[in-house]
C-alpha positions in Angstrom: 23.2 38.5 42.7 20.2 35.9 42.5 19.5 37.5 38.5 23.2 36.5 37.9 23.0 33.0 39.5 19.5 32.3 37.5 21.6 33.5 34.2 24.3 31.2 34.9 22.0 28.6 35.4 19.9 29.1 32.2 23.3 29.7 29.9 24.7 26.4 31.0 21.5 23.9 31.3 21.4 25.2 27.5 24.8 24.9 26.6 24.6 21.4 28.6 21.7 20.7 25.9 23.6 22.0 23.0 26.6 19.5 24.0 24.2 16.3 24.1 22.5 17.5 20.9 26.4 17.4 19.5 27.3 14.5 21.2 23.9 13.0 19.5 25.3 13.7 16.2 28.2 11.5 16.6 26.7 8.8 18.8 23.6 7.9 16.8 23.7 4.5 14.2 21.6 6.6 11.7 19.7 9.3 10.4 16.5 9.6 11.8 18.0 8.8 15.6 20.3 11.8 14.8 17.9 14.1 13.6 14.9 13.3 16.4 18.3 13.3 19.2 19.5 16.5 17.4 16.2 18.6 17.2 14.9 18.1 20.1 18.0 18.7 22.7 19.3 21.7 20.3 15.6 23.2 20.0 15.8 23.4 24.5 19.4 24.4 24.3 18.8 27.1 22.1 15.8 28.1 23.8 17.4 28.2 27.2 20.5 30.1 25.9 17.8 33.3 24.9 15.7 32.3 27.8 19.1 33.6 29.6 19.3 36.3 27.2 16.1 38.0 28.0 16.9 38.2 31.7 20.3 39.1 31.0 19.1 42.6 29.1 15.9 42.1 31.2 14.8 44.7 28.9 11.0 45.0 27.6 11.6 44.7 23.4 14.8 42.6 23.9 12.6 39.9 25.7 9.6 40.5 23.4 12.4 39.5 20.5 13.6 36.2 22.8 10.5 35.4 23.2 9.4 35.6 18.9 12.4 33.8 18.4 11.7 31.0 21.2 8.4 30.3 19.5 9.3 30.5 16.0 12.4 27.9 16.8 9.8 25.7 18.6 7.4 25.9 16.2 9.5 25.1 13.3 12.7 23.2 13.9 10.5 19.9 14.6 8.5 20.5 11.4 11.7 21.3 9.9 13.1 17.6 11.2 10.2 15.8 10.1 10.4 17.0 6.7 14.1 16.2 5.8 13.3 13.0 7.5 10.5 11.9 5.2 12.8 13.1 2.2 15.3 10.9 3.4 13.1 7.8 3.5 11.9 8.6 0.1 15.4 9.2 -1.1 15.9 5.6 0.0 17.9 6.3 3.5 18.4 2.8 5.0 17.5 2.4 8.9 19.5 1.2 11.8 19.5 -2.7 11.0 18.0 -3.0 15.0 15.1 -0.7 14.3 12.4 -2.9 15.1 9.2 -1.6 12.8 9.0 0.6 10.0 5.8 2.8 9.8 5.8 3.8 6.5 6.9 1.3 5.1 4.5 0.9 1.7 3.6 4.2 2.5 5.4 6.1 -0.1 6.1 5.4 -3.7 9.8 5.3 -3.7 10.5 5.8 -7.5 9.0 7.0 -10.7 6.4 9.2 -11.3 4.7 11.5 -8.4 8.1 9.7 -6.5 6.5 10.5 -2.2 3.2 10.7 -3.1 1.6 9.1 -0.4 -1.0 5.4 -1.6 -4.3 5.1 -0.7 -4.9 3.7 2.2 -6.4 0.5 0.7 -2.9 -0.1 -1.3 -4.4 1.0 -4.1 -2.9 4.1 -6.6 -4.2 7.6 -5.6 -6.4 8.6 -8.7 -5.6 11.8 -10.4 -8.7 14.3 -11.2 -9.9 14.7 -14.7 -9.1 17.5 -16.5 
């Protein structure tokens, strides 16, 4: 009786997050807000959802396998996020016209050759080694 409450409990805080992560999609004026919104509400979802799972089966090798896939979500869906999202400012991805400062800004060669390689951080070209 108390397993099944806790279950019920777990499954819907997560789908709760899952919703918000959604609703984040459609809500958010750009990009980046979407993906930092998205990733970190779907990432606890998610992970509540197996948490849920695990007791569910409350079986030894099904919550070993919860418990891989918790971390490896956690581990990688914000490195994932950051990555697309510095791709997308490179790309030339405009922000929210009410974002107040932008951190990389001059940070980033935005075209030609070595396009996202980052400057040096006296403004200066990154020098290239000899060959």
């Amino acid at each position: 009786m108390m397993i099944n409450i806790a279950i019920s409990i777990l499954a819907t805080l997560g789908a709760l997050f899952v919703l918000l992560a959604a609703v984040g999609i459609l809500r958010m004026p750009d990009t980046y807000l979407r993906m930092a919104v998205t990733t970190k509400a779907a990432t606890l979802g998610v992970g509540l959802i197996l948490l849920a799972t695990a007791v569910f089966f409350s079986d030894l090798s099904t919550t070993t396998r919860v418990l891989a896939i918790i971390l490896f979500i956690f581990l990688t869906a914000p490195v994932g996020a950051h990555l697309i999202g510095r791709a997308s400012y490179i790309a030339g991805n405009k922000l929210w016209e009410k974002t107040l400062m932008d951190d990389l800004e001059g940070k980033y060669r935005k075209t030609g050759k070595n396009i996202g390689q980052p400057r040096n951080l006296d403004g200066g070209e990154k020098s290239e080694p000899a060959d």
